[in-house]
N, C-alpha and C positions, 0 to 999 in steps of 0.2 A: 922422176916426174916426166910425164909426155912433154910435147912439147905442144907451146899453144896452139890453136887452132885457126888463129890468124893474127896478121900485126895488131900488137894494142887490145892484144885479150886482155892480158895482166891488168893493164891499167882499167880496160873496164871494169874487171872485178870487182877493182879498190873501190873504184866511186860506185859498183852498184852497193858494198857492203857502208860505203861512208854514208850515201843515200838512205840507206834503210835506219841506222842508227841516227840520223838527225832528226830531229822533231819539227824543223821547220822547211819547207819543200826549197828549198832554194836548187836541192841539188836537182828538181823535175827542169824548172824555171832553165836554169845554165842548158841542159843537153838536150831537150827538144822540147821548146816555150811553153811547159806545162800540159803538153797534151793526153799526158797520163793521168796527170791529175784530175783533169778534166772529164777525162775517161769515168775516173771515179767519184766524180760527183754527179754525171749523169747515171751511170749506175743505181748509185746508193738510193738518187732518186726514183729511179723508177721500180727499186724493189719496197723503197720504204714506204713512197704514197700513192703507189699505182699510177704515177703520171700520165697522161693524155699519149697513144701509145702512138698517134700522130706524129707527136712532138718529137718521144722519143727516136724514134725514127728518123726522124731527119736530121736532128741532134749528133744522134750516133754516127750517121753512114757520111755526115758532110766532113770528109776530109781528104781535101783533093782528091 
């Protein structure tokens, strides 16, 4: 096995694989306050109901 490619690779791993197998976001919530999530709900929005692309916009691009 290489060796990782930076400290606390390993451990990320675990929590991106522990992440994906949970059904409730807690694990988004703990490592950066949901903002992938969040990602993915503006998304899903604006593929599902064509949202105001205004909106979207700004939605999107406001993060620091």
């Amino acid at each position: 096995m290489a060796a990782a490619p930076y400290p606390g690779y390993r451990q990320n791993q675990q929590v991106a694989r522990a992440r994906r197998s949970t059904p409730t976001p807690r694990g988004y919530q703990a490592i950066d306050g949901g903002r992938q999530r969040r990602r993915q709900i503006i998304h899903g929005l604006r593929t599902a109901t064509g949202a105001d692309s205004k909106y979207v916009r700004i939605a999107s691009t406001a993060r620091g």
